[in-house]
LOMAR-773492 format. One line per 8 residues: number of its first residue (from 1); their letters; for each residue x, y, z of N, C-alpha, C. Coordinates in steps of 0.2 Angstrom, whole numbers. Layout:
% LOMAR-773492
NUM) a) X:Y:Z:X:Y:Z:X:Y:Z  ...
This chain:
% LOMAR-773492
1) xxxxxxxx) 827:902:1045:832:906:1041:832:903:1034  832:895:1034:833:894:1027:825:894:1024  821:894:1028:815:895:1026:813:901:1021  817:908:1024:815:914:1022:821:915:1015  827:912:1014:832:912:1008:827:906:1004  823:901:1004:822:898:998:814:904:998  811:905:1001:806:910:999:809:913:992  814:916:995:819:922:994:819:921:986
9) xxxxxxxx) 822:916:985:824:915:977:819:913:973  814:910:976:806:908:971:803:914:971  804:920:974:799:925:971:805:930:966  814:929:970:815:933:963:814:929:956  815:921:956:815:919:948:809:921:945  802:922:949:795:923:948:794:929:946  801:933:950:800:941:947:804:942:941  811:939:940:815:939:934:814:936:928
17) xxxxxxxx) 812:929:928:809:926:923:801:925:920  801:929:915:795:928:912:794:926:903  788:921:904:786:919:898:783:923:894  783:924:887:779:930:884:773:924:879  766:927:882:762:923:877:757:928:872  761:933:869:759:940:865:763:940:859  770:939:859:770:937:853:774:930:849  771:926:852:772:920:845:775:915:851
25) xxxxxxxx) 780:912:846:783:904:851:788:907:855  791:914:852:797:913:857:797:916:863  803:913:866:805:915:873:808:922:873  805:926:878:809:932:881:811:933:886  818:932:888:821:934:893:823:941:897  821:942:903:823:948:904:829:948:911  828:946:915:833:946:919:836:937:921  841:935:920:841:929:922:845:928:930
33) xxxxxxxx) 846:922:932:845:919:938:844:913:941  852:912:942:854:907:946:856:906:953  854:899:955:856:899:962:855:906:967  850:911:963:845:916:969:853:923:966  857:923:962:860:925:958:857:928:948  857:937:950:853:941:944:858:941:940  857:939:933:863:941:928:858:947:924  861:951:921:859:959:919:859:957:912
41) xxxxxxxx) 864:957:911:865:954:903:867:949:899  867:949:893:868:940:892:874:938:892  881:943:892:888:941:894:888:937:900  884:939:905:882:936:911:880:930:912  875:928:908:872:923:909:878:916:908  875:910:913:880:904:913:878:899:906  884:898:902:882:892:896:876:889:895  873:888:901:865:883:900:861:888:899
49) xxxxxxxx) 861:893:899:854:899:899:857:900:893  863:903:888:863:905:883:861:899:878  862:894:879:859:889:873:852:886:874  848:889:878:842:887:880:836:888:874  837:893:872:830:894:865:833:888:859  838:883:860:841:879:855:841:871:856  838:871:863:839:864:866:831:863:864  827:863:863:819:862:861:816:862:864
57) xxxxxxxx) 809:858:865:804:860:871:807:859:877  811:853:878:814:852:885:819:856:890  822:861:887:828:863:887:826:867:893  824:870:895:821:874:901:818:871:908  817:864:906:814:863:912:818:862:919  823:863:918:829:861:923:828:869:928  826:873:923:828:880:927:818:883:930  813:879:929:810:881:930:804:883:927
65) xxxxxxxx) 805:884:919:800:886:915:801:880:908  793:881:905:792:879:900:793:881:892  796:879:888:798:883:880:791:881:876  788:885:873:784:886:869:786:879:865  777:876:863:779:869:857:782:873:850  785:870:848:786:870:839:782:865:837  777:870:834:771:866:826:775:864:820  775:859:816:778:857:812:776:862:807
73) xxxxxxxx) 780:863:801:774:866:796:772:860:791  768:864:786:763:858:781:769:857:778  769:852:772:775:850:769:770:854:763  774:859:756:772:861:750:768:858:749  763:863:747:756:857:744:761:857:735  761:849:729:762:848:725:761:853:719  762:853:714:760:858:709:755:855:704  750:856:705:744:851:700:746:853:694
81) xxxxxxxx) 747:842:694:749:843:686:741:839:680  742:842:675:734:840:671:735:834:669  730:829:669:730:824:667:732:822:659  735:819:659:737:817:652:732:815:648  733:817:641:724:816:637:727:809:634  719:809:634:719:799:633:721:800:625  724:795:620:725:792:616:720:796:609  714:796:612:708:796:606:709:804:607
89) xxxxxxxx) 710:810:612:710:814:609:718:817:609  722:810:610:730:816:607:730:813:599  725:809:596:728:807:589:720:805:589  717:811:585:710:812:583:707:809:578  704:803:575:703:799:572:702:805:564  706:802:559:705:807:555:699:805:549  695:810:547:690:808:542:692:803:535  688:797:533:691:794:529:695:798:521
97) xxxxxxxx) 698:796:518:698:800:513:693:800:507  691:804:503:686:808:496:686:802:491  683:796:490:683:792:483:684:797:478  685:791:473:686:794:466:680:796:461  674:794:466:668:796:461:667:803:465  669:803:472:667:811:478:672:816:473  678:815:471:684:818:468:680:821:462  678:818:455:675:819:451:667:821:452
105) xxxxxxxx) 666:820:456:657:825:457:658:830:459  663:836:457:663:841:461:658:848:459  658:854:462:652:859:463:650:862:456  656:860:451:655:863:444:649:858:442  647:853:442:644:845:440:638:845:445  638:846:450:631:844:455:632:851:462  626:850:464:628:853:471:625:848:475  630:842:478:629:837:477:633:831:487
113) xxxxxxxx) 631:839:493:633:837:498:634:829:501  641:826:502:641:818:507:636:820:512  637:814:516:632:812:520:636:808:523  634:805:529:637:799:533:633:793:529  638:790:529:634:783:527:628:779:532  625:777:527:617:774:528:620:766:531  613:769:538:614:762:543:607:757:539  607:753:537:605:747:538:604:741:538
121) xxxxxxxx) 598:737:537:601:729:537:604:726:530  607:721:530:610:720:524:614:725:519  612:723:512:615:729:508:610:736:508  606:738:515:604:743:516:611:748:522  615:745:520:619:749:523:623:750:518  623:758:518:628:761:511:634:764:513  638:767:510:645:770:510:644:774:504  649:779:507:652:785:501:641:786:497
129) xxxxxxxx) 639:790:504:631:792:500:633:801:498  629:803:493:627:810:491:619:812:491  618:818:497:610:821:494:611:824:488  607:823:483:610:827:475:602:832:476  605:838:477:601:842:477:599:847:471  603:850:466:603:852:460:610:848:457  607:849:448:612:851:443:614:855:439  619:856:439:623:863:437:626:861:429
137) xxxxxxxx) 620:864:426:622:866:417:630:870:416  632:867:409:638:870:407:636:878:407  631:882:407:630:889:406:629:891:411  631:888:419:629:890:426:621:888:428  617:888:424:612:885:428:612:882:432  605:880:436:605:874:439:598:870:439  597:864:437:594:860:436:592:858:444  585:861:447:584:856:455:583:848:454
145) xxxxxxxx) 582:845:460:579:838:462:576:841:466  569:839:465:563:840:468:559:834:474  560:832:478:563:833:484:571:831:483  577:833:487:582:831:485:582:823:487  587:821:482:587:810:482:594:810:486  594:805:490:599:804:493:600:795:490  606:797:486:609:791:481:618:789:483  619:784:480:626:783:483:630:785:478
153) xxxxxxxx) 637:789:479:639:793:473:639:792:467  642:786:465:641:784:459:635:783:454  631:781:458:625:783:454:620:789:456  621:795:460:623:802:458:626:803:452  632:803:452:635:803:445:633:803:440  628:796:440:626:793:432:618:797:430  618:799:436:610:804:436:611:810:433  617:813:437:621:819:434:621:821:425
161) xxxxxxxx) 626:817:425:628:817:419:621:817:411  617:811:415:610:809:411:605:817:409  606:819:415:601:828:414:607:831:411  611:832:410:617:837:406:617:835:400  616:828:401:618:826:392:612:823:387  608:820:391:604:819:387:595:823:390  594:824:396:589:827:395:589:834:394  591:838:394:593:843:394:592:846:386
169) xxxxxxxx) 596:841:380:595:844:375:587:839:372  585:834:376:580:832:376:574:837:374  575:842:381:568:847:381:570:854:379  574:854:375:575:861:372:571:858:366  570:851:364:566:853:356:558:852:358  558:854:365:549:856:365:549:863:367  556:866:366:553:874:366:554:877:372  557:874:379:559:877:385:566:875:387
177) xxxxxxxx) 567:876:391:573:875:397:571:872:404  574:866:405:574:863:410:575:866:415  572:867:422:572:870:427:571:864:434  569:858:432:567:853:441:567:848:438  570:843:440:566:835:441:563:832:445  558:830:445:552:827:449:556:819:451  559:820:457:560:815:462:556:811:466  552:806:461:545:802:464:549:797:470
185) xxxxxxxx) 556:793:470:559:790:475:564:788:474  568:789:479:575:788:478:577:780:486  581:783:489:583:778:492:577:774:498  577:769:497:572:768:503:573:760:503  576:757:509:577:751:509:570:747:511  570:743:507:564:741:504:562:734:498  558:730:500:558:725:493:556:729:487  558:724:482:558:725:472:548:729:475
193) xxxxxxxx) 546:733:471:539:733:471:536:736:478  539:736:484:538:736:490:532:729:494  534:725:492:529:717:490:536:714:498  531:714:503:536:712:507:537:704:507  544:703:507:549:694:506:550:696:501  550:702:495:552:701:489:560:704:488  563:699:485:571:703:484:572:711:483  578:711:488:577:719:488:580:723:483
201) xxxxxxxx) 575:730:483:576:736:478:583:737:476  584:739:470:590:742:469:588:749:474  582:753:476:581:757:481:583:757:486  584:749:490:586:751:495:593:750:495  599:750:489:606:751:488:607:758:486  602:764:487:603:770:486:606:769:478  604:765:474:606:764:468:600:765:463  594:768:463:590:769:459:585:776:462
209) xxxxxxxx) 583:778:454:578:785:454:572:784:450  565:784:453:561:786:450:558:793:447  557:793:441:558:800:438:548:802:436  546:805:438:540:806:436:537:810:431  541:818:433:542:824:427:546:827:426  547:832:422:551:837:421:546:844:424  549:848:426:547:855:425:551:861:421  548:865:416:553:871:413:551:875:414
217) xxxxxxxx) 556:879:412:556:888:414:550:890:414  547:889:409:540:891:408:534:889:414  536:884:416:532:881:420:527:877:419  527:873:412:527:869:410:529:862:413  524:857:412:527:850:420:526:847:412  530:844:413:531:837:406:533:830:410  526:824:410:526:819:412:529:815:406  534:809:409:536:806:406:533:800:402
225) xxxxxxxx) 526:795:407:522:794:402:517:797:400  516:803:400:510:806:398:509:806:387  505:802:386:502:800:378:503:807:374  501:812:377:499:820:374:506:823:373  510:820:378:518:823:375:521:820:370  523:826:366:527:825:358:532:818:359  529:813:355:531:807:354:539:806:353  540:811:348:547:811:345:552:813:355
233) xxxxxxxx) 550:816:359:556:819:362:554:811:367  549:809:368:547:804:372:553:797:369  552:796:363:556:790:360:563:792:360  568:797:361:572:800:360:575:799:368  572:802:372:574:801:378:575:793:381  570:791:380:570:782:379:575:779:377  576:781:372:583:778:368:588:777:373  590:785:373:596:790:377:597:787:388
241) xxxxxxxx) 592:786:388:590:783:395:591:774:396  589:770:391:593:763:392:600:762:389  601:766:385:609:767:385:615:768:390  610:771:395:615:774:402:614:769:407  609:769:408:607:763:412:607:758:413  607:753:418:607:746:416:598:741:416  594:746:419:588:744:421:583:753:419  578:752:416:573:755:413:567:753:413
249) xxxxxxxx) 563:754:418:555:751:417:551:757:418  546:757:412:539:762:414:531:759:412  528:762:405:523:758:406:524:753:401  522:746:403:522:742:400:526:735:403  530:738:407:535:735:411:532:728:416  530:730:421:526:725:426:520:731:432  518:733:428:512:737:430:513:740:436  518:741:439:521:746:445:523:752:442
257) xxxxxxxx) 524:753:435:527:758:432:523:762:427  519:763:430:515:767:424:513:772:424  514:777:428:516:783:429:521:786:430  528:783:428:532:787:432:540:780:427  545:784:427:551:779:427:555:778:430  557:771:431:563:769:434:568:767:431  575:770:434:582:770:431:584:767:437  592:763:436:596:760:440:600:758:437
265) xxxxxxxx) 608:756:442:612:752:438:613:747:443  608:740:441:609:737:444:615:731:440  618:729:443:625:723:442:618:716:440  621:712:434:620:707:432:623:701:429  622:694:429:626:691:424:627:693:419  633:692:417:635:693:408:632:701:407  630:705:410:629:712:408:622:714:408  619:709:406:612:712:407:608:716:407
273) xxxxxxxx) 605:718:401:602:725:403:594:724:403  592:730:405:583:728:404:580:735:402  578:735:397:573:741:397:567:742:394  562:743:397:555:741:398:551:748:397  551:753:393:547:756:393:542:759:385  535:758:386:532:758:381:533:764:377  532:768:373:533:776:370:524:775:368  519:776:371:511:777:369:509:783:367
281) xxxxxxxx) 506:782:359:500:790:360:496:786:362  491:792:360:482:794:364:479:790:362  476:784:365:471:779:363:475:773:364  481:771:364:485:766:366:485:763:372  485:758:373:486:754:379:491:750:380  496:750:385:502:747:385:500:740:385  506:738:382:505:731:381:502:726:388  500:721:384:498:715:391:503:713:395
289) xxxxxxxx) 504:714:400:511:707:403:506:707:412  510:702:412:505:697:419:504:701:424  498:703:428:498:706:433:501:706:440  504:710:443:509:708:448:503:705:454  506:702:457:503:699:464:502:705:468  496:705:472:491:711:475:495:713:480  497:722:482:499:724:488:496:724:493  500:719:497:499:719:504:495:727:507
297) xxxxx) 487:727:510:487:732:513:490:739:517  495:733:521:502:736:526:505:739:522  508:738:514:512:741:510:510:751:509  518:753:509:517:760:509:513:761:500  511:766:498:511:766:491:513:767:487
């Protein structure tokens, strides 16, 4: 007899109570039951059954059944935040400012773009350089530089001003209009003469130009020491060119200059100036002076 009442009550709790595994964690109840006793509805049901989906995984095992686990959830993923910009670019290193010779070379006077300054050894390292690529005449012309010279501003400047002031009215009294200056050599860090151990060029302080022609409108090339060209504009420019500069050699000078002129403002004691160029006609021979020491094979020409 008591054998057939606990059958009794394990097959109604089997048949009253079910677990739902269709939809999600929760528990569904449908008929409850105690002590082999059916409650229909939840008024019915005794305090432990009604608080059951609230006690947590445990909370059923007393009656027979097991409560669905609760999964934690993920904690909020953070809000991505951007990395803070480093120092160099929240305060961007700003460009040096414009010298007062870059201020006064401006596009009416040269077309006369900076440059980064020149890396090299010694005072082959320059600041505040210009490539001077034309000069621009009071009448809007422009005078080229033939290849363009990359010089340090200031002596840009003194280049500048030289063709507007004096070569300019120079070659109007042979009859044309300046058009090009023949750029034989501008910066090139380098010994005096290119004579390697020899002290270094004012070349290589982007402080000197060698000038070897003019060309005009006409198309006319006018060398500077060429014997055939009118004497008078030759002695004239001469003049007007060691007056600017502090250094002038051509033929006569030290035999590296005989085709061609070199200007420069190079710094000297007490002022110093040098100017070294012979004015020859046709049949002349520059004067004698010592012949330089032989170039080195190695040597560029």
């Amino acid at each position: 007899m008591l054998n057939r009442r606990a059958s009794h009550r394990a097959e109604a709790a089997d048949h009253h109570i079910e677990m739902s595994h269709t939809v999600g964690p929760a528990i569904r109840f449908s008929n409850f039951s105690e002590g082999g006793r059916a409650f229909a509805t939840a008024k019915e049901r005794p305090p432990q059954i009604k608080s059951a989906a609230g006690l947590g995984r445990n909370c059923c095992a007393p009656y027979g059944f097991a409560a669905a686990r609760v999964v934690p959830l993920p904690r909020p993923r953070p809000v991505e935040i951007s990395p803070a910009p480093s120092a160099q670019e929240a305060t961007p290193e700003e460009p040096p400012a414009p010298s007062a010779c870059r201020l006064r070379l401006t596009a009416e006077l040269a077309i006369a773009p900076s440059l980064p300054a020149l890396a090299g050894p010694g005072e082959c390292a320059v600041d505040d350089v210009v490539r001077l690529e034309a000069v621009r005449l009071a009448d809007k012309t422009q005078v080229a530089v033939t290849p363009s010279a990359i010089l340090r501003c200031s002596f840009a400047e003194a280049i500048v001003h030289w063709v507007r002031d004096d070569v300019v009215p120079a070659v109007r009294s042979l009859g044309g209009a300046l058009r090009s200056v023949d750029n034989y050599a501008a910066y090139d860090c380098r010994g005096r003469n290119r004579i390697i151990g020899a002290k270094l060029s004012e070349h290589g302080k982007a402080n000197a130009l060698d000038v070897r022609s003019f060309k005009l409108a006409n198309g006319t090339v006018v060398e500077l020491t060429d014997p055939t060209v009118a004497k008078d504009f030759r002695e004239r420019l001469r003049k007007d060119t060691c007056a600017r500069f502090s250094t002038v050699l051509g033929p006569g000078s030290d035999g590296y200059h005989e085709n061609h002129v070199h200007v420069d403002l190079a710094e000297r004691a007490g002022g110093h100036r040098m100017c070294q160029w012979d004015v020859l006609e046709p049949g002349d021979e520059a004067a004698q002076v010592p012949l330089p020491r032989p170039r080195p094979a190695s040597a560029a020409p």
